[in-house]
Residue, then its C-alpha position, 0 to 999 in steps of 0.5 A: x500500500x503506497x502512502x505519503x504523509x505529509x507534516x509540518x504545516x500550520x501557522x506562521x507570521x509573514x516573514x517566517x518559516x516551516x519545513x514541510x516533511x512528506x514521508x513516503x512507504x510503499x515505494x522505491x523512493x529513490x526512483x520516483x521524482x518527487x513534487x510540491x504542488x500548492x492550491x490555494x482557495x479559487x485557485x488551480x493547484x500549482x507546482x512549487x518544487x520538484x526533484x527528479x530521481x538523479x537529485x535534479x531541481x526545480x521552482x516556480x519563479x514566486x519562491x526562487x530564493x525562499x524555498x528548497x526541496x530536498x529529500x532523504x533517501x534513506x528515510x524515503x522522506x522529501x522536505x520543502x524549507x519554506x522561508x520569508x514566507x508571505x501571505x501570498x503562500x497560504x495554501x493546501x500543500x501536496x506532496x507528489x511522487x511520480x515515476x513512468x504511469x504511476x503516480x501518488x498523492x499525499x493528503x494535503x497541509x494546510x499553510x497558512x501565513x498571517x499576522 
């Protein structure tokens, strides 16, 4: 049974931080590329972060220089450090694991950044 669980999110004030953790079972981790993705309220679901299986990354232009994605093979766990973050970050974020046809979402945490 695949499952990824996501953690970390929460509550911060404009100009703070938290790491999103997205462990993972039921996958051979190091083959799948990994993602981010956020929705927030009347929005599509974008892509925030992604790391491919040979460690390659990359970001959407609004969190260039404020997040980073990285990932734990041995623990089969993907992390996205989110710093200075803004209002504008509010949103579910989802954590996505895809390798070939198959591919699998984690639940959601909510984000929410406010004073």
């Amino acid at each position: 049974q695949v499952q990824l669980v996501e953690s970390g999110g929460g509550l911060v004030q404009p100009g703070g931080s938290l790491r999103l953790s997205c462990a993972t079972s039921g996958i051979t981790f190091r083959l799948y590329a990994m993602g981010w993705y956020r929705q927030a309220p009347g929005e599509q679901r974008e892509l925030v972060a992604a790391i491919t299986s040979g460690g390659s990354t990359n970001y959407a232009d609004s969190v260039k220089g404020r997040f980073t994605i990285s990932r734990d093979i041995p623990k089969n766990t993907v992390y996205l450090q989110m710093n200075s973050l803004k209002p504008d970050d509010t949103a579910v974020y989802s954590c996505n694991a895809h390798w070939s046809s198959l591919e699998y979402w984690g639940q959601g945490a909510q984000v929410t950044v406010s004073s």
